[in-house]
C-alpha positions in Angstrom: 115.3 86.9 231.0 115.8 89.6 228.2 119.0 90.7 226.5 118.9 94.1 229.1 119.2 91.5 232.3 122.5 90.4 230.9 123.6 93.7 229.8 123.9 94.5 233.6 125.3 91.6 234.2 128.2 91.1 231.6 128.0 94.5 229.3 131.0 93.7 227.5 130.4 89.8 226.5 129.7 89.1 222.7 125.5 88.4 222.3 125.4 88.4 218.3 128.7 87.7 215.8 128.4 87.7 212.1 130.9 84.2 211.5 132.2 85.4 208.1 133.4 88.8 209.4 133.4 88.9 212.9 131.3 91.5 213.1 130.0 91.7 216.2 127.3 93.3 219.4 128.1 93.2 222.9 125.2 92.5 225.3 125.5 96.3 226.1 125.1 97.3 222.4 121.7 94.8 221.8 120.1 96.2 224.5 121.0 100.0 223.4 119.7 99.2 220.1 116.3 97.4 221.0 115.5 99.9 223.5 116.2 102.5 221.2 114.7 101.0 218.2 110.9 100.3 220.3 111.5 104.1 221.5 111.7 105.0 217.6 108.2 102.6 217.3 106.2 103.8 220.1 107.2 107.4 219.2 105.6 106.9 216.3 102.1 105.7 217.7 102.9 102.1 217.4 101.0 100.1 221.1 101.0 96.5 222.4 99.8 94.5 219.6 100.1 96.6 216.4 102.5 94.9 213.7 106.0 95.5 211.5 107.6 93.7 209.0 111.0 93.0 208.1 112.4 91.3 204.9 116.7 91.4 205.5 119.3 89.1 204.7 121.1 87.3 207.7 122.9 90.5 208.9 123.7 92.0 212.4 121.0 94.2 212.6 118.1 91.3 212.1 117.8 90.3 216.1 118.2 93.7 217.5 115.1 94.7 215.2 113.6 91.6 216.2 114.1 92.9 220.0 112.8 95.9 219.4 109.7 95.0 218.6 109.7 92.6 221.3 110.4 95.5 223.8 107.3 97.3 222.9 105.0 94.5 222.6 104.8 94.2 219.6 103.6 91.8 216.5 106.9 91.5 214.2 106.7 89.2 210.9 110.2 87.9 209.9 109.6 87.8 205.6 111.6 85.1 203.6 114.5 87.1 201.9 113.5 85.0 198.7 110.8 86.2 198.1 109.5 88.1 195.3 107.8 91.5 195.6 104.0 90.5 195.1 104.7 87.8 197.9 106.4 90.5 199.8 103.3 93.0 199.1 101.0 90.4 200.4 102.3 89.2 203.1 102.7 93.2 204.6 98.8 93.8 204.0 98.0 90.3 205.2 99.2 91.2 208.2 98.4 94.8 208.6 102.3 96.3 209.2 102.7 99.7 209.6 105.5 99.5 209.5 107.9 97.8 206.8 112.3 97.6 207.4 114.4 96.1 204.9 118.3 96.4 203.1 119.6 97.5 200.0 119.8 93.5 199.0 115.9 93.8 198.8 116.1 97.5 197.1 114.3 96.2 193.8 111.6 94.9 195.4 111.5 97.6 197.8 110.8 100.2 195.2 108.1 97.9 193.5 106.4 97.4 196.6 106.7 101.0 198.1 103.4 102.3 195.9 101.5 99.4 197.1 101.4 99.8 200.7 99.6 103.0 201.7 98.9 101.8 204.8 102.8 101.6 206.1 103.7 104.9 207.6 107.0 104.1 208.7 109.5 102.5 205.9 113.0 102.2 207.1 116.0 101.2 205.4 119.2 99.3 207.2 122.2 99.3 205.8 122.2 101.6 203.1 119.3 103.6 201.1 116.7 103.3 199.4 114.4 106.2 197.4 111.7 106.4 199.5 112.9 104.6 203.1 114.1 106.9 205.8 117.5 105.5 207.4 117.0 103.1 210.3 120.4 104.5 211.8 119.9 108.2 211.5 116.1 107.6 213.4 117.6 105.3 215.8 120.6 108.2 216.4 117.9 110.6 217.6 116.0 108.5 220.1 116.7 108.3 223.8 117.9 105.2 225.7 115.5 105.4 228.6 111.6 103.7 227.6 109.3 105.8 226.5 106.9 103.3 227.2 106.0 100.4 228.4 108.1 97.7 228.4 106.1 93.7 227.8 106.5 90.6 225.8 105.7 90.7 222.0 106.0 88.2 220.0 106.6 87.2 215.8 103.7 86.1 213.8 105.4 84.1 211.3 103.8 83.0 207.5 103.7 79.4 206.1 106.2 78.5 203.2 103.6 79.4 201.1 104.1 75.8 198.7 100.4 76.4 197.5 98.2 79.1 197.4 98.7 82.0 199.6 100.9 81.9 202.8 99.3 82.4 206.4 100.3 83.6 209.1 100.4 81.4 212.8 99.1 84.0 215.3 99.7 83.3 218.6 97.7 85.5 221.6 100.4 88.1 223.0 101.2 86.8 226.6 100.6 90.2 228.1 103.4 89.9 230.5 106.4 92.4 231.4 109.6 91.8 229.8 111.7 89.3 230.4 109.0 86.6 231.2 110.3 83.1 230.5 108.8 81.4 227.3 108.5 77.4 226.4 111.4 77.7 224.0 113.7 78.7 225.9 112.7 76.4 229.2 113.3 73.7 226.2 116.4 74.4 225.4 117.8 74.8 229.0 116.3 71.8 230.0 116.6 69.4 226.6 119.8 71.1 225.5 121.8 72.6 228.3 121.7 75.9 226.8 123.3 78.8 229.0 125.3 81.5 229.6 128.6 79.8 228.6 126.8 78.5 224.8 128.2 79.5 222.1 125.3 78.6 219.6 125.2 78.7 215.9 122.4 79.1 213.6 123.1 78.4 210.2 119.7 78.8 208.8 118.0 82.2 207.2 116.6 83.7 210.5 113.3 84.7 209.3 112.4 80.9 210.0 111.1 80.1 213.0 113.4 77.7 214.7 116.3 80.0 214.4 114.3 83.0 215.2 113.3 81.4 218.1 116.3 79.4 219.1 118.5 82.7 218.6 116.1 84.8 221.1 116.1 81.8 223.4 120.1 82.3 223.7 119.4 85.6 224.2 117.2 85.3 227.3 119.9 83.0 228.6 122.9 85.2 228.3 125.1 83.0 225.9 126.9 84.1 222.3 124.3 83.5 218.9 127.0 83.6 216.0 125.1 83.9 212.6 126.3 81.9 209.2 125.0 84.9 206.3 124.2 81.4 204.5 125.0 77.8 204.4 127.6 76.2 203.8 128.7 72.8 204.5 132.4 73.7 204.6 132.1 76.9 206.3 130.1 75.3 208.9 132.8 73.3 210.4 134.9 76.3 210.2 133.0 78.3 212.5 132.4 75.6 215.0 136.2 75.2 215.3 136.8 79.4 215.1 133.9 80.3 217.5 134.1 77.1 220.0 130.7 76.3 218.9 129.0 74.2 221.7 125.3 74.0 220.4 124.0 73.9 216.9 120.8 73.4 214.9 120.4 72.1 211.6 117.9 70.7 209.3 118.4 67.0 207.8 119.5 68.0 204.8 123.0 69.8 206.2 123.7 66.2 207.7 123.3 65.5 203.9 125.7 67.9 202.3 128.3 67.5 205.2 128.0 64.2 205.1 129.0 64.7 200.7 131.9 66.4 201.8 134.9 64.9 201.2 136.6 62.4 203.9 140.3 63.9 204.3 137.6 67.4 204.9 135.7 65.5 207.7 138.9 64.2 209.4 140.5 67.2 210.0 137.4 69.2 211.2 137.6 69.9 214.8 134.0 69.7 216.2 135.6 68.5 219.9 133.4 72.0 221.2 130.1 70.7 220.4 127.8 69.1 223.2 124.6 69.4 221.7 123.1 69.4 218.0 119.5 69.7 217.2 117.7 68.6 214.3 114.1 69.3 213.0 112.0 70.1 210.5 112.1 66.7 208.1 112.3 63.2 209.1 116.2 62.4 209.1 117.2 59.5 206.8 118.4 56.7 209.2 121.7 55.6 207.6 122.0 59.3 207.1 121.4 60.2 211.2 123.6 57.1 212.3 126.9 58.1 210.4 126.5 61.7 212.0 126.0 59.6 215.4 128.9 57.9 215.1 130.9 61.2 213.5 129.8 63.7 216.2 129.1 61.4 218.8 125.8 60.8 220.8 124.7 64.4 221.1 122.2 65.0 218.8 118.6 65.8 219.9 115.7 65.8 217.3 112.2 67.1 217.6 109.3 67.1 215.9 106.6 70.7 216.3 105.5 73.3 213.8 105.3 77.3 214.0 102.0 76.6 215.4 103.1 75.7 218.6 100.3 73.0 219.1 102.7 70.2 220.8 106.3 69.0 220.5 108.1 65.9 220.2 111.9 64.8 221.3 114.2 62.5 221.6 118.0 62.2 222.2 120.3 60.0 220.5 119.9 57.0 223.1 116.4 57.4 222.4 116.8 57.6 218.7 119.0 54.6 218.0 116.1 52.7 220.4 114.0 53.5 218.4 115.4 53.9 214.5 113.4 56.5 212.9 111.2 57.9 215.4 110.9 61.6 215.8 110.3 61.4 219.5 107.5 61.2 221.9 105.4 63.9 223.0 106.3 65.8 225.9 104.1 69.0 225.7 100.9 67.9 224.7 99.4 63.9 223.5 99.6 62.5 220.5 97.0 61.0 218.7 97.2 59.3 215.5 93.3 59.9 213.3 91.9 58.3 210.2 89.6 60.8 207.5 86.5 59.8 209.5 88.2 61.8 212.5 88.4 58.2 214.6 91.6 57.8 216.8 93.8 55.2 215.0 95.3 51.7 217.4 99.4 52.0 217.9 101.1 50.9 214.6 98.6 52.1 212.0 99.4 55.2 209.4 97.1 58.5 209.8 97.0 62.0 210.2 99.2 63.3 212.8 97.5 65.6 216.1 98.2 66.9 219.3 95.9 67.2 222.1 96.8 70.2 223.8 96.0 73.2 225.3 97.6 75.4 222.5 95.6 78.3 221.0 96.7 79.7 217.4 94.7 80.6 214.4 96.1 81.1 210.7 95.7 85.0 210.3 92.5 85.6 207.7 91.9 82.8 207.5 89.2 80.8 209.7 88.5 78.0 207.1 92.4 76.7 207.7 91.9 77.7 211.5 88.6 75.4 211.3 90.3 72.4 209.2 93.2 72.1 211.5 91.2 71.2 214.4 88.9 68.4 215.3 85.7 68.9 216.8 87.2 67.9 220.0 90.1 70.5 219.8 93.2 68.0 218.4 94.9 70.4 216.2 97.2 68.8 212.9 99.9 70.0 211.5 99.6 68.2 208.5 101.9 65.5 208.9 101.0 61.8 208.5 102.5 58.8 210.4 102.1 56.4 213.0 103.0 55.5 217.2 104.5 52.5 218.1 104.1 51.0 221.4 106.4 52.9 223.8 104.4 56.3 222.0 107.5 57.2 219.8 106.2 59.0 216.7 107.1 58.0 213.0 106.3 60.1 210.2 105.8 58.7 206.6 104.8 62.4 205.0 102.7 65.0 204.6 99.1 64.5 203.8 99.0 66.5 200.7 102.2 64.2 199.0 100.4 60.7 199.5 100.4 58.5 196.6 97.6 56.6 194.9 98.9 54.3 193.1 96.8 51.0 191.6 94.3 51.7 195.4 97.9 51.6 197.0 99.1 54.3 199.3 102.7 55.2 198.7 104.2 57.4 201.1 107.1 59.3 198.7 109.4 59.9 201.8 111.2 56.1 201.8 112.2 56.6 198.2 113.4 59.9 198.9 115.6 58.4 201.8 116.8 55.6 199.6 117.9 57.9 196.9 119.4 60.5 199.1 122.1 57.6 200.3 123.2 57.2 196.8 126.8 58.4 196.3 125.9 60.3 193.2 122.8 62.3 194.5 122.9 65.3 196.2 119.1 66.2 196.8 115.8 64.3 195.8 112.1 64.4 195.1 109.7 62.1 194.9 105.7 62.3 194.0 103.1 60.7 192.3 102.5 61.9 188.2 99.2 61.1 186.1 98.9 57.5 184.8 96.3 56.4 182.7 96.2 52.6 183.9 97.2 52.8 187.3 96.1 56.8 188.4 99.5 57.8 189.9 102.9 56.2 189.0 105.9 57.1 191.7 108.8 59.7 190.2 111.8 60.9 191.2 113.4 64.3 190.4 117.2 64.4 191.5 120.1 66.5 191.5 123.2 64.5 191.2 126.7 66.0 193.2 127.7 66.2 189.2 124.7 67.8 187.1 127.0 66.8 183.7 126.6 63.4 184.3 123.1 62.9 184.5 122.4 59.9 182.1 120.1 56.9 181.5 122.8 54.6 182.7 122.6 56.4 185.7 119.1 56.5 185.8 118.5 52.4 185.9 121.6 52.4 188.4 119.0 54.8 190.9 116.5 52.5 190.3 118.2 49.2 190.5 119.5 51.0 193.9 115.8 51.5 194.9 114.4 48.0 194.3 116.9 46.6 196.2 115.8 48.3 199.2 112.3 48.3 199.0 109.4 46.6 197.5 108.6 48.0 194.0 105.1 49.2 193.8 107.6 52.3 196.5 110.0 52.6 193.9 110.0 55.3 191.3 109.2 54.2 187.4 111.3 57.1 186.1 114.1 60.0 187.3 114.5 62.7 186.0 117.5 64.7 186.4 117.7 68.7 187.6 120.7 71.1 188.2 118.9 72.1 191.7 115.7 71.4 193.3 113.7 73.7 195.0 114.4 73.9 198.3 114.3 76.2 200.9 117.4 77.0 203.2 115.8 76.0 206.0 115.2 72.3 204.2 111.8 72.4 203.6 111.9 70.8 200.1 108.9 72.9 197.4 107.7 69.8 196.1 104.9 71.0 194.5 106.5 73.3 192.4 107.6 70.0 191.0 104.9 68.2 191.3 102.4 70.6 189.7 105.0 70.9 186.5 103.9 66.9 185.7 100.1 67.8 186.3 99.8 70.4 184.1 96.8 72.6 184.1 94.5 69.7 184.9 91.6 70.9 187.5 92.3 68.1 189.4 95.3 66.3 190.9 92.8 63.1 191.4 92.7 60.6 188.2 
């Protein structure tokens, strides 16, 4: 199952479509271009197990590189588009690339980078030019289409969000197999999802995340159509299900949010009639938020619950979900296990840390202490996340570890304000965390973007916090809001709270009063 499988198969069928432009690659086209492009690598000395990089914008060249890579057997880190050129600098030594592709939309920080990374011998340029980067099109014009060598599985080595300190990277062993080997993603989605040849599958997420990354080179081994969003949008999301037939999506929690904003006459006459299944992941959903898209799209949205790490994962359908209001699923690779800080296995209905008992290796890249801290002695690996089980074995999760608050010896778990406030008409996004307080340690805040920024007020500010105390008790509530034009957040929805966070602490040593 590989991209060159279906290229014999059905040359001519559309694997890859830009959705703005239509831009597109035939199945005969990726494979060309991936064989072609881990020809121009192994030419160049790269074998099994060396590494490239790649920082791009959501283009049409981002999965063929991606298969390229793959062909040859290759390490490939997918860099965040966002980021700035010392976190683009570190993250290429970090994980020793020799190799570094980008696009004119990352010139600037190409050039700054450029003088920084002797190690990189091959720097190549898609798209355009850049002083210094040799044209990924020209190199790939002079390479032949048969292999040059040998042909197994690579696979990405993808870096943390990076909220504190320095990102790491999740390195998984490469499976050593021949091309075309089927992988746990992609038995997922065929079996969980019904993805296959016939999907039309849209990711509307920045591809050098995992999910899409993985999701989009799952398609790929099946055989169906991967149309790519270049960003987010709520409105341009319904589009492209209607113009592309769109049978299969993936989202975060936070799209629910902003298509759920959208105006109603917008959502009536959206045609979403082509979609059969809709995945969901990375944050715990809001229930009111996860019950309206129930009842808009119908009962065909999936949730799961893993991490990059690949440790365990967690599912449930929509039957499941409205059984069980709020659950993230139960496990069905790997055993859950909910732990206290002394490392002793919790009973069913108590709040701790989060781990799978599985038979998952990883590490985090340079970095044995986080290796070591993710594990217990008994080899349950975390991924952070706090929460609890209920009875059947359905997972809930209350937050990460690192956002608990102290407040008066009360632990506050941030994430049911921030699902309170998120159902307000008037927000659009929101943050909530614990800030210094003399008397009782930590207080509860909220940070919010409102739909309209110019009418942030204090009358709106008691009428978020009357909302708040009349949904939960009021040591959860926040004291305060404060009001900002946009929070943090990553496009894939993973919300930078500590960005925020850190701006109430200050330059204190310790976040512990």
């Amino acid at each position: 199952m590989y991209p060159g499988v279906h290229a014999k198969s059905h040359p001519n069928k559309p694997a890859l479509v830009m959705s703005d432009t239509g831009e597109n690659m035939t199945y005969e086209e990726l494979h060309s271009y991936a064989e072609k492009m881990a020809n121009l690598l192994q030419n160049a000395g790269f074998k099994a197990g060396d590494h490239i990089a790649l920082c791009l914008e959501n283009r049409l060249e981002f999965l063929p590189i991606c298969w390229g890579a793959h062909y040859a057997g290759l390490y490939y880190t997918a860099i965040s588009s966002r980021l700035t050129a010392p976190e683009i600098e570190y993250i290429i030594k970090d994980c020793g690339a020799r190799a570094f592709i980008t696009s004119p939309y990352k010139g600037a920080e190409a050039l700054e980078v450029a003088s920084e990374i002797p190690d990189v011998s091959l720097r190549l340029c898609v798209g355009g030019n850049i002083d210094g980067f040799d044209s990924l099109e020209d190199l790939l014009d002079q390479q032949p289409l048969s292999p040059v060598g040998p042909r197994i599985e690579g696979a990405d080595m993808l870096y943390s969000s990076g909220t504190t300190g320095r990102p790491k990277g999740v390195k998984v062993p490469l499976p050593g197999t021949s091309l075309g080997e089927t992988d746990g993603v992609t038995a997922l989605m065929g079996a969980l999802f019904g993805a296959n040849q016939e999907t039309n599958y849209l990711s509307p997420a920045p591809l050098y995340h995992a999910a899409p990354l993985r999701f989009c080179r799952g398609i790929h081994k099946i055989g169906g159509t991967v149309v790519v969003m270049p960003r987010f949008s709520p409105d341009e999301m319904l589009e492209s299900i209607e113009k592309y037939q769109i049978s299969f999506l993936q989202v975060v929690p936070t799209m629910f949010v902003r298509l759920l904003k959208l105006d109603q006459s917008v959502r009536d006459k959206a045609d979403v009639t082509s979609l059969q299944g809709v995945v969901h992941a990375a944050a715990p959903c809001p229930i009111p938020v996860k019950k309206q898209m129930i009842d808009w799209w119908g009962p065909i949205i999936h949730e799961y619950y893993a991490g990059t790490e690949g440790n365990g994962f967690c599912y449930c359908n929509s039957q499941q979900w409205l059984e069980h209001e709020g659950t993230v699923g139960s496990a069905i690779q790997g055993t859950l296990h909910i732990v206290d800080d002394d490392g002793e296995e919790l009973p069913v209905g108590e709040i701790g840390t989060v781990y799978f008992e599985s038979d998952s290796t990883f590490e985090y890249h340079n970095d044995p202490e986080k290796t070591k801290g993710a594990r217990l002695a008994n080899g349950w690996s975390t991924l952070g996340d706090i929460g609890r089980l209920d009875e059947d074995g359905y997972l809930y999760l209350t937050d990460r570890k690192a956002f608990m608050i102290i407040s008066g010896g009360v632990n506050i778990y941030p994430q049911e304000a921030e699902n309170v406030l998120t159902m307000h008409p008037k927000v659009l996004d929101a943050a909530v965390f614990g800030v210094p307080n003399d008397d009782l340690g930590e207080e509860v805040k909220a940070v919010v973007q409102l739909i309209d920024p110019e009418s942030a007020s204090a009358d709106v500010e008691r009428e978020l916090l009357t909302f708040c105390h009349e949904q939960l008790a009021k040591v959860k509530c926040p004291r305060t809001v404060d009001f900002r034009d946009e929070l943090p957040r990553h496009p894939t929805g993973k919300l930078y709270k500590r960005l925020l966070r850190d701006e109430y602490w200050g330059d204190r040593n310790s976040r512990i009063v």
